[in-house]
N, C-alpha and C positions, 0 to 999 in steps of 0.2 A: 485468281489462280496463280499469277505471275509474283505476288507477292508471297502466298503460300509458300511456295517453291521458296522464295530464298529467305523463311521465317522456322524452314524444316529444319530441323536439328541435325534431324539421320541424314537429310541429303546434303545440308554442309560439309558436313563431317566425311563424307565421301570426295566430297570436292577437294577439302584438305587434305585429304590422304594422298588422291589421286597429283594434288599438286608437290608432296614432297617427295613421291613418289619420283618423279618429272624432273627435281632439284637433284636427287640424289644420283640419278643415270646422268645430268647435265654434268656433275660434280666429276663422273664414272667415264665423262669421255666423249660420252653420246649425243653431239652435237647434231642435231638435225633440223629443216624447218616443223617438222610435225612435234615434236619438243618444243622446238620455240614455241609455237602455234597453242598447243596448248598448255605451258606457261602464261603467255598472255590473256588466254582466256581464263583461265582460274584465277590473273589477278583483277580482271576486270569483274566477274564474277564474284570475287570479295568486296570491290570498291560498290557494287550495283550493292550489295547486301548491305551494305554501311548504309550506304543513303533510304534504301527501302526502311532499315530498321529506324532511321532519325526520324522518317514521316510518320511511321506505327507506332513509337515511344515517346518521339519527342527528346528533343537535342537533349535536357536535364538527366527524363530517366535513361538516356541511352547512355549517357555516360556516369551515370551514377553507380553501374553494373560494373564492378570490379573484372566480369566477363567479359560483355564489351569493350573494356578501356582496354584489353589488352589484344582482343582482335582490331580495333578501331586506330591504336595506335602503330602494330606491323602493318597493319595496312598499307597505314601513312609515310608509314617510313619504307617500306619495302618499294611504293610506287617509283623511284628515280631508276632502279635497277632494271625498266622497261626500254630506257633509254639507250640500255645494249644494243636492243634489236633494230632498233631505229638509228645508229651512229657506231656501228662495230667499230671504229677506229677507239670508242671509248670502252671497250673489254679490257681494256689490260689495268684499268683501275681498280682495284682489287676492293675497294671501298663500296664499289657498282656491286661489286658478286656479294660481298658480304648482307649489301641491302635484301638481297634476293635470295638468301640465304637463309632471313630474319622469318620469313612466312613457316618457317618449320615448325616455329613456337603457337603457331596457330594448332599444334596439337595437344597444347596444355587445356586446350579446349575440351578436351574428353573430358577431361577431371569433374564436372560437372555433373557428369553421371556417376561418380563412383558412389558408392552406399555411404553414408555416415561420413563424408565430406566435411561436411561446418562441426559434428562430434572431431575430427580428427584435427582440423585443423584449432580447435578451442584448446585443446589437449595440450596443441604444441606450444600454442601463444603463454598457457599456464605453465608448462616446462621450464619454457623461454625464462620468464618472469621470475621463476623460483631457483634458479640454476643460476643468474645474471651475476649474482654477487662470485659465485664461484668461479667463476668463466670470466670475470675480468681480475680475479686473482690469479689467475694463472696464465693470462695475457701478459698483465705485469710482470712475472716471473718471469718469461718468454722474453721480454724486454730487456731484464736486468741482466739474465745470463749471456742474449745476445752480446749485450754492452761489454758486459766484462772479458767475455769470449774475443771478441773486437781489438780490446787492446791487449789481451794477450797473442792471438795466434793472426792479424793482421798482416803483419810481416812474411811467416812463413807459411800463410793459408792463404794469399789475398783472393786468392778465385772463389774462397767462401768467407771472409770475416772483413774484407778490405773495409767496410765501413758498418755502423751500426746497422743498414738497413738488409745489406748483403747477409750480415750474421744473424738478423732477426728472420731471414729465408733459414737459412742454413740450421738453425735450432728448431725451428717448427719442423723441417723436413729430420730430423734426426729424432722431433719426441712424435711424430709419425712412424718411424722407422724405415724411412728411406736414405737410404746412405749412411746407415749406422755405422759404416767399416770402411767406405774409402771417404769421410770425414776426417777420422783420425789420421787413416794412413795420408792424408795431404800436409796434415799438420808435423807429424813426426820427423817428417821430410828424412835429413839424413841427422838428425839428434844421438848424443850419446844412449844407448840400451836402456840404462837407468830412468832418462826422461821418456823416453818411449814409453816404456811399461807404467810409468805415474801417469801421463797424457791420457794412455789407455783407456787404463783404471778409472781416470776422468769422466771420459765420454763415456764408457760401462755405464757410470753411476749416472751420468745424464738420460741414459738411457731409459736405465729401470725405474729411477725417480719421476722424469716427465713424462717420459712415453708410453711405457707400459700402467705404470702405477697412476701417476695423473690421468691418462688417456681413458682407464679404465672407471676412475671415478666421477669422472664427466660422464661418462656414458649412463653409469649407473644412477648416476643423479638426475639426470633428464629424463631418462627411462621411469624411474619409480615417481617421478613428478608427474608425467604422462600416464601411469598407471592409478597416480593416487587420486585423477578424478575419477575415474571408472567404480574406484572402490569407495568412494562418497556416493555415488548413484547406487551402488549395490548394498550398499548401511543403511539410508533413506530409505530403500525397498525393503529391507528385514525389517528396519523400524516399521511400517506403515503395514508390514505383516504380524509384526508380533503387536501391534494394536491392536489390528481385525481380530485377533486368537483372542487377547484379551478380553476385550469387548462381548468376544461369543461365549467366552468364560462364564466373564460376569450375568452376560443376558440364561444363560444355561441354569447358574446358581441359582436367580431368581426366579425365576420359573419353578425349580425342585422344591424352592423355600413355600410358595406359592400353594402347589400340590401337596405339602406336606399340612397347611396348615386347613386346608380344605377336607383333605384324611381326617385330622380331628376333633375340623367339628362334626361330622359325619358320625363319629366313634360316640 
């Protein structure tokens, strides 16, 4: 019965809730011992379910479960964050809160039940796959213009281009579209009108070029990678229909051939 309990899905799943539940009013302020109290007992209640699962699976397949590894591993690592409660002087390590932090991901757990989970994620790994060459073309890109960007606006930009790595932020956040306008305006600083308006012009066309335009064909490419197994499952399906039709076609004709030739010998 004791094992049942912490092999239920549904009552897990309640416990995790109930526990980030707990993190998140800790997070909110709401320090209290019935907080603490049952914080620790949801984390002990996860480490009881670790071990109960390694005696009913067996240490290989418990960890062979992609599921597992990752309730199995917050786990593990979430445990030191208990050490709060027991040595308050150690709260202010912000490394402590982060670990206790960590059991939130215990809600990727649901995912598990969603419908067509292993369809959606095959989908994506095929997207991935088919899209790679495009997407480290335009990582490169991201690169080259960072670099060049770099040595030109370093000097009068350095809070975004001081060094290649600064400008390689600073380009992805612009073919995103974040900071499309106070990019340039750092750069322009106080430059003759003429440079100004070419600088602009500049980043414009970085704009429309990477961010919009490229952005968009990333999207599109992945997207229709991710569609075009659907539409291989749905061609095999009309294939293996217009068989069947076939088939009753032909079983149909012979038959009629059949009755006709029975008509005359009858005649």
């Amino acid at each position: 019965m004791k094992k049942n309990f912490f092999l239920n899905e549904k009552t897990m799943l309640c416990i995790v809730l109930l526990n980030v539940a707990v993190i998140f009013l800790q997070g909110c302020g709401m320090e209290n011992p019935i907080m603490s109290l049952l914080d620790i007992s949801c984390t002990l209640i996860f480490v009881v379910e670790m071990i109960v699962k390694h005696k009913v699976y067996g240490i290989k397949k418990y960890w062979h479960d992609g599921w597992n590894v990752l309730d199995g591993v917050v786990t593990i690592v979430s445990l030191p964050a208990l050490l709060i409660y027991f040595m308050p002087a150690l709260g202010g390590i912000k490394i402590l809160v982060a670990f206790r932090a960590l059991r939130v991901f215990k809600l990727f757990r649901t995912a598990r039940h969603f419908p067509h989970l292993a369809e959606i994620w095959n989908g994506f790994k095929l997207a991935l796959r088919q899209s790679a060459a495009f997407l480290l073309a335009y990582f490169v890109i991201i690169v080259v213009i960072a670099m060049f960007n770099s040595a030109l606006f370093g000097h009068s930009a350095p809070e975004y281009f001081a060094t290649p790595l600064d400008a390689l932020y600073s380009v992805f956040q612009l073919f995103t579209i974040e900071g499309w306008y106070e990019i340039p305006n750092a750069v322009v600083g106080h430059m003759q009108p003429v440079w100004v308006h070419v600088i602009r012009t500049y980043f414009c066309l970085l704009l429309i070029g990477g961010g919009i335009i490229g952005m968009s064909l990333i999207n599109s490419i992945f997207v229709d990678a991710m569609a075009a197994d659907n539409n291989d499952d749905v061609m095999e399906k009309l294939k293996s229909i217009e068989k069947q039709l076939s088939d009753s076609q032909n079983s149909f004709s012979e038959q009629i051939a059949e009755l006709r030739k029975l008509l005359d010998k009858e005649q």
